[in-house]
C-alpha positions as CSV (number, residue, x, y, z in Angstrom):
1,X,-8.2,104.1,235.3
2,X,-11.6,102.0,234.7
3,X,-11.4,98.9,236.3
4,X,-14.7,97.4,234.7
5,X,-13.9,95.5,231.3
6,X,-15.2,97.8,228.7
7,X,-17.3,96.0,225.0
8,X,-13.6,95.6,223.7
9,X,-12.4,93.0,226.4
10,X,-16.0,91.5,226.3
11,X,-16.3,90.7,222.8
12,X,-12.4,89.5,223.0
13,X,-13.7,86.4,225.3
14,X,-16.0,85.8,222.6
15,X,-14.1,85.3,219.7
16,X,-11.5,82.4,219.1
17,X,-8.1,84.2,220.0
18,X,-6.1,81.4,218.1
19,X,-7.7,81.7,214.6
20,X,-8.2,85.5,214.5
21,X,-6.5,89.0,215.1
22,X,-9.5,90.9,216.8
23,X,-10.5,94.3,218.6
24,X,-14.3,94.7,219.7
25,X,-16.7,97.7,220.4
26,X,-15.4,100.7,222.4
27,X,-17.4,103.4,224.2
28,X,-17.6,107.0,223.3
29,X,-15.3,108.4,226.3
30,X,-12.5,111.2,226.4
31,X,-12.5,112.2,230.0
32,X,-9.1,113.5,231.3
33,X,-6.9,110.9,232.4
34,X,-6.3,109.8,236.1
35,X,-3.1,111.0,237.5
36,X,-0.1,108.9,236.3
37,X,-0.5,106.4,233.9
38,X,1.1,102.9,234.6
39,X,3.9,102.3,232.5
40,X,5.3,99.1,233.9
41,X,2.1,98.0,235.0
42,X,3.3,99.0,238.6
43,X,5.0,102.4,238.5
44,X,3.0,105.5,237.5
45,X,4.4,107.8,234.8
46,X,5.2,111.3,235.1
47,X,2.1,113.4,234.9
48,X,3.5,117.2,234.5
49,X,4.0,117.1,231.1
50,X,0.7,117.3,229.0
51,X,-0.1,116.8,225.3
52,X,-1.9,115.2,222.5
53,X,-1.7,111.5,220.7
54,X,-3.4,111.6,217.2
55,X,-4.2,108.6,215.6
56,X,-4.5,109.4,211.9
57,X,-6.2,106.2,209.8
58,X,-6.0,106.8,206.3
59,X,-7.4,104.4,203.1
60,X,-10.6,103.8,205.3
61,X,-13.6,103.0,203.5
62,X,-16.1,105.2,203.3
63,X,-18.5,104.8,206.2
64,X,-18.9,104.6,209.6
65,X,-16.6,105.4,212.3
66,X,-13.5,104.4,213.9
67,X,-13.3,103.0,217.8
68,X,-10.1,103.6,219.0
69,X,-8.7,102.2,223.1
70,X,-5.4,103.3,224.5
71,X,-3.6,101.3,227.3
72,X,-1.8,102.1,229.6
73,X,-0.2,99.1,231.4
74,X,0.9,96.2,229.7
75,X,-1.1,94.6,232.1
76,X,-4.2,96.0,231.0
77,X,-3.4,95.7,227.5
78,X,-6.6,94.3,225.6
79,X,-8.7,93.9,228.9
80,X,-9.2,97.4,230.2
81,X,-8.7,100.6,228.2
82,X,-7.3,103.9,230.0
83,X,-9.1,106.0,227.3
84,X,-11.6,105.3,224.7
85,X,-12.5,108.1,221.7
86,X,-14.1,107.5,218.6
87,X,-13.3,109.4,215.0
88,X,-15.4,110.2,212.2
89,X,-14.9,108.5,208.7
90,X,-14.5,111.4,205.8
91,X,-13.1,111.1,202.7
92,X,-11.3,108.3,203.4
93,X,-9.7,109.3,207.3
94,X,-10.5,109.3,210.6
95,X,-8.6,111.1,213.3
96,X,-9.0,109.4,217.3
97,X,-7.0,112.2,219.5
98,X,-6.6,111.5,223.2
99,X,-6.0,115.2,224.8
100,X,-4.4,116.3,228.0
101,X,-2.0,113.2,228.1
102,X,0.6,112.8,230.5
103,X,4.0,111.3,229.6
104,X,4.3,107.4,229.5
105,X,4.1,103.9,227.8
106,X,1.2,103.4,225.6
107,X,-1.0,101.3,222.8
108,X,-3.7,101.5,221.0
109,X,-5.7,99.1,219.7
110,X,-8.8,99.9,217.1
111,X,-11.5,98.9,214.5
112,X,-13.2,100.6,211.9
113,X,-17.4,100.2,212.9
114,X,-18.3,100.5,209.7
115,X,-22.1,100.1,210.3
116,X,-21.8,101.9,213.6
117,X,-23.3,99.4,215.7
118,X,-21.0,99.8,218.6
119,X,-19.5,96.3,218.1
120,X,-16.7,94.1,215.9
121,X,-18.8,92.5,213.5
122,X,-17.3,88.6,212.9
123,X,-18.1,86.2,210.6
124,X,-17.2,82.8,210.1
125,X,-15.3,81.3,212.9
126,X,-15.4,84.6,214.4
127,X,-13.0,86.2,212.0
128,X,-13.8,89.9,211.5
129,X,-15.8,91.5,208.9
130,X,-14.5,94.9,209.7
131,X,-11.2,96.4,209.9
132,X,-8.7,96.3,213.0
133,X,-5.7,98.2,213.4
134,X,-3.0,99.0,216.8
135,X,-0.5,101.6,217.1
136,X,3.0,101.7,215.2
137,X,0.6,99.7,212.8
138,X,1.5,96.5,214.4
139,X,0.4,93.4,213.0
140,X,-1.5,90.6,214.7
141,X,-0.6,86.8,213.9
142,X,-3.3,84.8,215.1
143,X,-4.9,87.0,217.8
144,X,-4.0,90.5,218.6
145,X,-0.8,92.4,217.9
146,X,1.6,91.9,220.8
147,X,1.7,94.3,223.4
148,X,5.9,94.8,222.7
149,X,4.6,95.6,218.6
150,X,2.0,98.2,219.9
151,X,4.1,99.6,222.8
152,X,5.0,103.6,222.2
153,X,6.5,105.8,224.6
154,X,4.9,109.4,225.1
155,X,7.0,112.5,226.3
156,X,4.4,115.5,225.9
157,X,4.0,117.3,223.3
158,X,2.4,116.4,220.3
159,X,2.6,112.2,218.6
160,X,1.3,111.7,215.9
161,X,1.1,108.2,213.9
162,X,-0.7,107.5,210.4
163,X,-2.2,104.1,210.7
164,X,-3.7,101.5,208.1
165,X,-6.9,99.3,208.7
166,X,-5.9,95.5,207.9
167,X,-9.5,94.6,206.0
């Protein structure tokens, strides 16, 4: 698990929490897991079964690419991703897939870099310019979706969720 706050938890700090729902640059890494993800934020989870979580955003517009960050402890949730992969913008979709998963609790939280710049671009009072979506397409009021909204338990195998960008 990384420990040091990747561009997402950065740019977070930056923008006001209370007037927008926000998720921030991410790096360009799919490197196998660590052993047992948290699940509580204390226990690790299972790591014999292995799989594949596909993010599937669809009605993108047509540029760029998506930034996608799974968590894997509530704790970390928004502060330090587990996994970061990005996903090409064609025709409309963009496909994130983490690989080699182990079973667990999970969320994801993402934005569509439409100028591929490597950050959330904001505008006025730091609201973004871009779209920002999180898994089971949980909706942000005010800051972030809630960790509880994003939440998804993995058992191996295959997931697969189709997600909208809120624009």
């Amino acid at each position: 698990m990384r420990h040091v706050p990747n561009r997402l938890c950065r740019s977070l700090l930056t923008i006001p929490i209370s007037l927008i729902a926000s998720v921030s640059a991410i790096a360009t890494a799919d490197s196998p897991p660590a052993p047992g993800a948290a699940v509580d934020g204390k226990s690790p989870a299972p790591s014999d079964v292995s799989g594949e979580i596909r993010f599937q955003f669809v009605q993108l517009k047509e540029r760029g690419v998506v930034r996608c960050a799974l968590y894997a402890a509530p704790a970390d949730y928004m502060k330090t991703s587990f996994r970061e992969v990005v996903g090409t913008v064609s025709g409309g979709r963009a496909l994130c897939l983490f690989s080699h998963m182990g079973a667990g609790t999970y969320s994801m939280a993402a934005f569509h870099d439409e100028n591929n710049n490597d950050k959330l671009d904001t505008g006025i009072f730091g609201i973004p310019t871009e779209g920002i979506a999180w898994s089971n397409n949980a909706k942000g009021r005010m800051g972030p979706a809630k960790y509880k909204d994003a939440a998804f338990v993995f058992s191996g195998g295959v997931l697969q969720q189709e997600l909208k960008m809120k624009y």
